[in-house]
C-alpha positions as CSV (number, residue, x, y, z in Angstrom):
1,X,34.7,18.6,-12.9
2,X,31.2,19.9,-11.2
3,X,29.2,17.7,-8.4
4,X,26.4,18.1,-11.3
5,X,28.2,17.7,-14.1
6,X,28.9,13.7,-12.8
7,X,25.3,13.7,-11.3
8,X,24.4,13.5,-14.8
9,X,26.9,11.3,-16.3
10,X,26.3,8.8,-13.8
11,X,22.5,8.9,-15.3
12,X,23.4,8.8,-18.9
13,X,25.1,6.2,-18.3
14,X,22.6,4.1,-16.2
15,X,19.8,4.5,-18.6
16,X,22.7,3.4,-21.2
17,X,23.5,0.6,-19.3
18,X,19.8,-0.3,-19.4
19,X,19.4,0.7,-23.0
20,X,21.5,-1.4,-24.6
21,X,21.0,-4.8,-22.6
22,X,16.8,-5.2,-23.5
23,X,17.5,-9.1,-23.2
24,X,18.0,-9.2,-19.9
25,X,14.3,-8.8,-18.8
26,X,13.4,-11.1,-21.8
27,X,15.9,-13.7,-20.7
28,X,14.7,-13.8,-16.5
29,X,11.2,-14.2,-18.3
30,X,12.0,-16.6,-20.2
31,X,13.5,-18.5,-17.6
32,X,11.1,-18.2,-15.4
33,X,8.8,-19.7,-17.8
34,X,10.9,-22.9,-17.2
35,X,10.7,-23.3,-14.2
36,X,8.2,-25.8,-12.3
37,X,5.3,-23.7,-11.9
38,X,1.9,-25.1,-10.9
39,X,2.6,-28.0,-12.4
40,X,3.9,-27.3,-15.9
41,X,7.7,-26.3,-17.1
42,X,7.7,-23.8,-20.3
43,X,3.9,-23.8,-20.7
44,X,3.5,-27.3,-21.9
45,X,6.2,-30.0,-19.8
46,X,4.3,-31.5,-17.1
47,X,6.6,-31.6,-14.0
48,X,6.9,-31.9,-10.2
49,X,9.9,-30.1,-8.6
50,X,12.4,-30.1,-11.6
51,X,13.1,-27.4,-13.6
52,X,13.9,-26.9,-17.4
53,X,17.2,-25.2,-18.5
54,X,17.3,-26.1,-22.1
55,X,16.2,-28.7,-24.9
56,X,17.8,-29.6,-28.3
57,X,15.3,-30.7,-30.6
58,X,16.3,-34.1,-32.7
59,X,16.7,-31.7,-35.7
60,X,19.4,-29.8,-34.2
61,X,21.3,-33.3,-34.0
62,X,22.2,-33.4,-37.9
63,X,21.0,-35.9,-39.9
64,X,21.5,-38.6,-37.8
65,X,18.5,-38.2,-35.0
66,X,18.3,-42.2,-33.5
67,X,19.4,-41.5,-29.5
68,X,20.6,-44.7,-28.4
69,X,22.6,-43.6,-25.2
70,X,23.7,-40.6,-22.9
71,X,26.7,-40.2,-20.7
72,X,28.7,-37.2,-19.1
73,X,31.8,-35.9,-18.3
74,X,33.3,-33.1,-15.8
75,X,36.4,-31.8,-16.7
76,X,38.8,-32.1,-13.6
77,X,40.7,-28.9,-14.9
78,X,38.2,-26.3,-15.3
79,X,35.1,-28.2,-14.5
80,X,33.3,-28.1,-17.4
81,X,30.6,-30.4,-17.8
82,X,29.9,-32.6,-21.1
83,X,26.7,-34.4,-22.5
84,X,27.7,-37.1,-24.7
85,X,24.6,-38.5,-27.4
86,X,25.5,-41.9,-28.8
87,X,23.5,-41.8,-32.0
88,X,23.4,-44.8,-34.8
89,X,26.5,-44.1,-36.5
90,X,28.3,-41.4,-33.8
91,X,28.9,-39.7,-30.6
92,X,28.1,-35.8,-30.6
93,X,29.8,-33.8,-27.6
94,X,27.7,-30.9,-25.8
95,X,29.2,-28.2,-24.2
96,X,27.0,-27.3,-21.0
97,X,29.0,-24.7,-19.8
98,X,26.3,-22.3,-20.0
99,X,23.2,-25.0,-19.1
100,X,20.6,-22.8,-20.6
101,X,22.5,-22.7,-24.3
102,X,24.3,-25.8,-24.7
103,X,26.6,-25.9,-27.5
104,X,27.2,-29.0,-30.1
105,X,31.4,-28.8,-30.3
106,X,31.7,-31.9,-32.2
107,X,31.3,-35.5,-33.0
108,X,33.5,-38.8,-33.3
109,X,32.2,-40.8,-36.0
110,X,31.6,-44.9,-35.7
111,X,35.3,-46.6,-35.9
112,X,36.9,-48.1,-39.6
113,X,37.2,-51.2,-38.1
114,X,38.0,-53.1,-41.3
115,X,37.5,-57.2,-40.4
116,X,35.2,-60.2,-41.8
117,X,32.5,-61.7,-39.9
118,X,31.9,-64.8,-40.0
119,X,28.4,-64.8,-37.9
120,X,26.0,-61.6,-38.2
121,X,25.2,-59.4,-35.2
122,X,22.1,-59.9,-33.2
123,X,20.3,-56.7,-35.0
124,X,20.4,-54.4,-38.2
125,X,20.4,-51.8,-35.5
126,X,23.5,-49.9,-35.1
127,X,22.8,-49.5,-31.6
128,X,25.6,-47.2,-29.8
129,X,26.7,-47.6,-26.1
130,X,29.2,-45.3,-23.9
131,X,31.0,-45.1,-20.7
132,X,33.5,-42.6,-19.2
133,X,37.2,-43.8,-17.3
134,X,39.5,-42.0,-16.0
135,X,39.0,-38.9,-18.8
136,X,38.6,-40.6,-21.2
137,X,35.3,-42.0,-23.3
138,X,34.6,-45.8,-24.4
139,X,32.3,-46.8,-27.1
140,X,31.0,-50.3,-28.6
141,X,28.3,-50.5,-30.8
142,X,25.8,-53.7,-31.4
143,X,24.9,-53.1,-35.6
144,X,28.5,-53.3,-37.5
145,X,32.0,-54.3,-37.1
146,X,33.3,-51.6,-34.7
147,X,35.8,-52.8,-31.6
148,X,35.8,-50.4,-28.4
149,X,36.5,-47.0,-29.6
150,X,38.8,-45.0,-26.7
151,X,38.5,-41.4,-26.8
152,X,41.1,-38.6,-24.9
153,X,38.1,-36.7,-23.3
154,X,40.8,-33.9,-23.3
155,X,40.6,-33.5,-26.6
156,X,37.6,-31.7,-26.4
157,X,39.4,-28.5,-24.8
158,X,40.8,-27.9,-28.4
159,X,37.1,-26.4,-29.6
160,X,37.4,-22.2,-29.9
161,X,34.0,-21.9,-31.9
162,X,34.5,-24.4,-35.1
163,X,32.8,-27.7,-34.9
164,X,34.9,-30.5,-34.7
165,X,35.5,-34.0,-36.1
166,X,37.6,-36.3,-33.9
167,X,39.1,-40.0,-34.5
168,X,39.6,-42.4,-31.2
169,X,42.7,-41.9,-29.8
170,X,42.9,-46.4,-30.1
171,X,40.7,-49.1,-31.0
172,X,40.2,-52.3,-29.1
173,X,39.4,-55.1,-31.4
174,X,39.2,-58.3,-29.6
175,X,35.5,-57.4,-29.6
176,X,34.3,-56.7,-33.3
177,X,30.5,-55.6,-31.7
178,X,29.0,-55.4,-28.3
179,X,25.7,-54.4,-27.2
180,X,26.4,-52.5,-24.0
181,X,29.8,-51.9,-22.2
182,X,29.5,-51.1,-18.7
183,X,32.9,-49.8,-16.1
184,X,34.0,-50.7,-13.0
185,X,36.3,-47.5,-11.8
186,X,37.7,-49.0,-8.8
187,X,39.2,-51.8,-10.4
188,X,40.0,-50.3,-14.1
189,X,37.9,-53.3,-15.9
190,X,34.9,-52.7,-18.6
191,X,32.3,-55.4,-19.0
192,X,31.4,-55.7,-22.7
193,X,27.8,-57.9,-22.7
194,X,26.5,-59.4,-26.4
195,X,29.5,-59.7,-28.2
196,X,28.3,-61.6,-30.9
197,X,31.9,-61.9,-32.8
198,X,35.6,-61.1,-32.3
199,X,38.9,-62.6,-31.8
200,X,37.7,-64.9,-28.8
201,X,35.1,-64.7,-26.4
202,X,31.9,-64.1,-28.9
203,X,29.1,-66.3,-27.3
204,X,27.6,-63.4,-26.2
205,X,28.8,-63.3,-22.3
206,X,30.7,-61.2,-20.7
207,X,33.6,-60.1,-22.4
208,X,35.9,-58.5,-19.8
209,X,39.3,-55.7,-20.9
210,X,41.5,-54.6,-19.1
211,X,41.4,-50.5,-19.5
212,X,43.6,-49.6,-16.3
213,X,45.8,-48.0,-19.6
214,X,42.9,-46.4,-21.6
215,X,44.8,-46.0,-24.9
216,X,46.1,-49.5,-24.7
217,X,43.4,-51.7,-23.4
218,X,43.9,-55.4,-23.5
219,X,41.3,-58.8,-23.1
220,X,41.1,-59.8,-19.4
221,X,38.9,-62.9,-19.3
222,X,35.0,-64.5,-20.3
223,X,32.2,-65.7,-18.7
224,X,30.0,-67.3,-21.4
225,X,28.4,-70.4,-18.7
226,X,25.1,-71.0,-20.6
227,X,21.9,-70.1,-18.7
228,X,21.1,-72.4,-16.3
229,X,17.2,-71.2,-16.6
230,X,15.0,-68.9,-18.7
231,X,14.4,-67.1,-21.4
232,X,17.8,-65.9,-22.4
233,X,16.6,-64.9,-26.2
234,X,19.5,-64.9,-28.3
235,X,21.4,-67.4,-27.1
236,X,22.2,-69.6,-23.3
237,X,25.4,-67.3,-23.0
238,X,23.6,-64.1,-23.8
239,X,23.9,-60.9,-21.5
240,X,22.4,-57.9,-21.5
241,X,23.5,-55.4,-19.4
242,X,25.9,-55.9,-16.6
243,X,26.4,-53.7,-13.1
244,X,30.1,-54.5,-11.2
245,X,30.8,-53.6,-7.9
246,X,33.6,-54.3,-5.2
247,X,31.5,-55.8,-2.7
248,X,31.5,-53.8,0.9
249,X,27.8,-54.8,1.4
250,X,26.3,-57.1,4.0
251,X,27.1,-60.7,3.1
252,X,30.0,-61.6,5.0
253,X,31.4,-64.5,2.5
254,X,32.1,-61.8,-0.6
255,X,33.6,-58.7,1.6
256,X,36.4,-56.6,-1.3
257,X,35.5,-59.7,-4.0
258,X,34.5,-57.6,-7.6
259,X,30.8,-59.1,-8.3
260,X,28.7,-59.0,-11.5
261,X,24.9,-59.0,-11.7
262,X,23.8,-59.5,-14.9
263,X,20.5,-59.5,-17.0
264,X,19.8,-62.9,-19.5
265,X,16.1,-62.2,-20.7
266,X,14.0,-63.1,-17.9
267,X,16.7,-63.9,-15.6
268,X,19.2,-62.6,-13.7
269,X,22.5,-63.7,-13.0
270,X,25.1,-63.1,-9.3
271,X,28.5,-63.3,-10.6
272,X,32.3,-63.6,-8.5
273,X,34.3,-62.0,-11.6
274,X,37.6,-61.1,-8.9
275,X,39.5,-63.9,-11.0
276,X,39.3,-62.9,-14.3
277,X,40.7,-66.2,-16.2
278,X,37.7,-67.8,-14.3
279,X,34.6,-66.1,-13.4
280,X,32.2,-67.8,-11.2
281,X,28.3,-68.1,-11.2
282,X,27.1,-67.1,-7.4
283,X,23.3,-67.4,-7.8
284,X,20.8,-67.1,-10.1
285,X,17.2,-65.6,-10.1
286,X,13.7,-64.1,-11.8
287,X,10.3,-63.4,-11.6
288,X,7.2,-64.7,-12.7
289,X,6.2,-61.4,-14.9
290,X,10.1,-61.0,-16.1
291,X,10.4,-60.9,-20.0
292,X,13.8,-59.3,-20.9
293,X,15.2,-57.1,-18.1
294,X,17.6,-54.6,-19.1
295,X,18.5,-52.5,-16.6
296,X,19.9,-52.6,-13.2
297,X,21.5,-50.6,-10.5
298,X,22.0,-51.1,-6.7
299,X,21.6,-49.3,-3.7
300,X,24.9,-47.8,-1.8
301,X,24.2,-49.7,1.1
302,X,24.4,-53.0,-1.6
303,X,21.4,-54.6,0.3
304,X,18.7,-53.5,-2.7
305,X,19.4,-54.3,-6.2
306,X,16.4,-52.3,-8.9
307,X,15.3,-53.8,-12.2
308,X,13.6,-52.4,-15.1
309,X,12.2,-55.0,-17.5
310,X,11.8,-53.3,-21.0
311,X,9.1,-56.2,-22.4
312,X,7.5,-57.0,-19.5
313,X,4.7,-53.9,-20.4
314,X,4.4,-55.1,-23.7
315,X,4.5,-59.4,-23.5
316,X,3.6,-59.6,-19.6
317,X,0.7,-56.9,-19.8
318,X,2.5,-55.2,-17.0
319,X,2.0,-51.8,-16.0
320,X,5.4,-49.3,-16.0
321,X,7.6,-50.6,-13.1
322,X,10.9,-51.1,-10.8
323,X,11.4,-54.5,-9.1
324,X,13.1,-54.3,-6.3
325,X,15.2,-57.3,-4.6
326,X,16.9,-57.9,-0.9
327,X,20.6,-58.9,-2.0
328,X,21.8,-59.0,1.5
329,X,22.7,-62.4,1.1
330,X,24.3,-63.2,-2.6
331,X,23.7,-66.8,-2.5
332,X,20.3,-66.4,-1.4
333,X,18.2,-62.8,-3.5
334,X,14.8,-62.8,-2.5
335,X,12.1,-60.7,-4.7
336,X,11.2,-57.7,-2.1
337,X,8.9,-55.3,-3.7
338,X,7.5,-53.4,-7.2
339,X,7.3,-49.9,-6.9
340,X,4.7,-49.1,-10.3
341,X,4.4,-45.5,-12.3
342,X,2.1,-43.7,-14.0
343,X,0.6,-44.5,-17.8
344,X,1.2,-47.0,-20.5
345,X,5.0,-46.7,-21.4
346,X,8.2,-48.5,-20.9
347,X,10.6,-48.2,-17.9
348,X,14.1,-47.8,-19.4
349,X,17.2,-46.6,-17.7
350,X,17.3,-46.9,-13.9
351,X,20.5,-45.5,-12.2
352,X,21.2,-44.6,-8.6
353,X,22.3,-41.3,-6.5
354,X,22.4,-42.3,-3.0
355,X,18.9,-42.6,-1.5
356,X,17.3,-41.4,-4.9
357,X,16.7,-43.4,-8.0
358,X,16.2,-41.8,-11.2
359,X,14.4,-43.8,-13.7
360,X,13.4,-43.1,-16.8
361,X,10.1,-44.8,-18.4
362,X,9.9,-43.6,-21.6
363,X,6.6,-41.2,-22.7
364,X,5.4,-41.8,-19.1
365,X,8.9,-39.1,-18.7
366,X,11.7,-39.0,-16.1
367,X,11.5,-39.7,-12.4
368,X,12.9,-39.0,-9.0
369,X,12.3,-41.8,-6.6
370,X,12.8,-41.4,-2.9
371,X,13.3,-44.9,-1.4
372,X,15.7,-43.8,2.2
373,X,12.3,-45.4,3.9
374,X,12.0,-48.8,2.0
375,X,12.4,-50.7,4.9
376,X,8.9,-49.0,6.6
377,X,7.3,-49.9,2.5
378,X,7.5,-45.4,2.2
379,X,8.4,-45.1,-1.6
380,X,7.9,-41.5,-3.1
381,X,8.4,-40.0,-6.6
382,X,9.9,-36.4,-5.2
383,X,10.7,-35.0,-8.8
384,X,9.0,-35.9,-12.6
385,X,9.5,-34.2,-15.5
386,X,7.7,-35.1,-18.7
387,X,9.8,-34.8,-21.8
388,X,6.7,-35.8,-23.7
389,X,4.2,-33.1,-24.0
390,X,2.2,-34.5,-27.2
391,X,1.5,-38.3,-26.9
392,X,-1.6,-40.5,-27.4
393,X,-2.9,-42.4,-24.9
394,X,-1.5,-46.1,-25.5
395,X,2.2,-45.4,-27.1
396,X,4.8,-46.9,-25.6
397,X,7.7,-46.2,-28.0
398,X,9.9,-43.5,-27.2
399,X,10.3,-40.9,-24.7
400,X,13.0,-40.6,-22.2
401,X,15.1,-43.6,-22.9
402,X,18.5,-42.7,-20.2
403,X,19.7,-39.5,-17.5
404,X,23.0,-38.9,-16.2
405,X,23.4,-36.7,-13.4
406,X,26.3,-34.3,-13.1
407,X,27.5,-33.9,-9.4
408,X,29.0,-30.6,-9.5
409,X,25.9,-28.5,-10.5
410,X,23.4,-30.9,-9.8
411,X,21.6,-30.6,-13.1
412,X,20.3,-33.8,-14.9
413,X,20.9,-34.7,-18.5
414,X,18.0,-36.6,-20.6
415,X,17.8,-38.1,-23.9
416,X,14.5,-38.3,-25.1
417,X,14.0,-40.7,-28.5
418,X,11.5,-38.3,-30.0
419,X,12.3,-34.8,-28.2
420,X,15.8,-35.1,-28.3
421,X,18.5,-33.3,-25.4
422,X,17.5,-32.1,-21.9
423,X,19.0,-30.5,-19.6
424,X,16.8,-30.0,-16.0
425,X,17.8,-28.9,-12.6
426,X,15.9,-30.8,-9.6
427,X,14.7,-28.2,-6.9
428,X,14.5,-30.8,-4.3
429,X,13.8,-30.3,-0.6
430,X,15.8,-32.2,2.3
431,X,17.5,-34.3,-0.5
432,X,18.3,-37.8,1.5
433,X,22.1,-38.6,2.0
């Protein structure tokens, strides 16, 4: 074969190679229209270091479109990563293995939990709440007789291209409803707040299971003390949300004891939950423009503990805000500083990553807080992204309602209640450790 004759295969088949991919100039312009650029993300997101990989739209959801929470999930063999959407009456799975076309593999539909009630839940809604343990998914919901649904997260392996119905792989039902359930890894134990009915513990506390076996989880204890001050709403026992740590922070007395703080309306509650059969109230606290916190999270170093109160806006005339608290001492928390965003909206979901916060305050849209300099009063938002592009100027319903971060890639999940799934990649400098 000729020196020539391969000169000009080697063209025909470069300009065929070019030929017959066209998308891939389309798809680097398109992406590059997501990315952070002068201040905007795909022409109309508003955004500040984070770019956009991808969005579902609420009508891509199916029928049902009410987002009530998001989780994740990496898959230790293969390391996939998972988005989970708890909706009113399911859980749809999202397959991010390509982040800029995320797939819907499949849903697991609310349980068959088949009891009477005797006392009705706190709400009509069905509102849906999820957390992940070792592989495998957990689910309560607040609106209907459901128990703790446990889900095999391996299960999910099994999609090849059909979308998929699952059933829970078992079904706790000492708890008939729950409004949130929250997980401690380290010790195996999930906190179930506002259980409103079951087989025993139903006042509304904390209704702790034993999950250290996912598929056969078992009840583990209560703490259902009645407030011993403010407004707790539904009932004295009443909980919100609940964050559990193994204490390693700076309070000498409490060193490897598992501690609760939990959120009762207006105040907030330090709880010693290391003996199960008998839970013990440390301290309790609030502030003055407090109305019904529901969210919490703590710093690594456990000496800051962050609060997002999702009334305060609306019944305290509040702007969008963190609290923040010194928790160095348990028996003593003292009320350190409010860090305050941008625009008339709700602050939702607060969660941690190191020396960053990520909070999301609903049409006001989803933030990156620097904090590594609180002690010298140096607070700085270092990423925003606005999942809310059309908006009036005095809503506060909707908008990014939760995030979850996935370590491996770095990129950040949100669920907004009107714009439904996204998927955004920070492009942070000198990220604090």
């Amino acid at each position: 074969m000729s020196m020539r004759y391969l000169l000009i295969l080697s063209c025909v088949l470069i300009f065929a190679g070019c030929k017959n991919n066209p998308s891939n100039s389309d798809d680097q312009e398109e992406q590059n229209l997501k990315q952070c650029i002068d201040g905007l993300s795909d022409g109309k997101y508003a955004c500040e270091n984070i770019d956009l990989l991808s969005n579902l739209p609420l009508e891509e959801l199916g029928e049902d479109q009410t987002i009530f929470d998001l989780w994740g999930w990496t898959d230790p063999s293969n390391g996939s990563e998972y988005a989970f959407l708890a909706l009113s009456s399911k859980v749809i799975f999202i397959d991010l293995t390509e982040p800029t076309d995320p797939v819907l593999i499949g849903e697991l539909p609310e349980s068959q939990l088949n009891v009477s009630t005797p006392k009705q839940t706190n709400s009509d809604a069905t509102d849906r709440s999820i957390k992940t343990y070792a592989d495998h998914l957990f689910v309560v919901s607040d609106g209907q007789p459901h128990g703790m649904q446990v889900f095999d997260l391996a299960n999910l392996r099994d999609y090849s291209g059909d979308y998929l119905t699952f059933t829970e792989d078992a079904l706790y039902e000492g708890a008939y409803n729950a409004h949130r359930i929250r997980i401690h890894e380290e010790s195996g134990f999930a906190y179930l707040t506002g259980v409103q009915f079951g087989e025993q513990c139903y006042q509304g506390g904390l209704h702790i299971v034993d999950i250290n076996n996912p598929t056969s989880p078992s009840f583990s204890g209560c703490y259902d003390q009645e407030s011993p001050a403010g407004n707790a709403s539904y009932s004295d026992e009443y909980i919100y949300n609940v964050n559990c740590i193994t204490y390693d922070g700076p309070d000498a007395d409490y060193q490897n004891q598992e501690i609760c703080f939990t959120t009762k309306g207006d105040l907030l509650e330090v709880i010693d939950v290391t003996d199960k059969a008998n839970p013990t109230l440390i301290t309790h606290f609030n502030h003055s423009n407090y109305y019904l916190v529901d969210e919490i999270a703590l710093s690594p170093s456990k000496r800051y503990l962050f609060t997002n109160d999702i009334e305060d806006e609306l019944y305290m005339g509040q702007e969008p805000n963190t609290r923040i608290w010194d928790i160095s001492d348990l028996d003593t928390v003292i009320y350190d500083r409010t860090f305050k965003y941008e625009g008339q909206a709700t602050d939702l979901d607060i969660q941690t990553q190191g020396l960053l916060w990520h909070a999301s305050v609903g049409v006001s849209g989803f933030y990156i807080v620097d904090y590594s300099n609180i002690i010298f009063n140096n607070i700085q938002v270092k990423g925003y992204f606005d999942t809310e592009f059309e908006k009036n100027c005095c809503r506060r319903d909707g908008g990014a309602i939760s995030s979850y971060s996935f370590s491996e890639s770095g990129n950040i999940a949100i669920a907004d209640f009107n714009k439904g799934f996204f998927l955004v990649e920070p492009q942070l400098d000198n990220t604090p450790e």
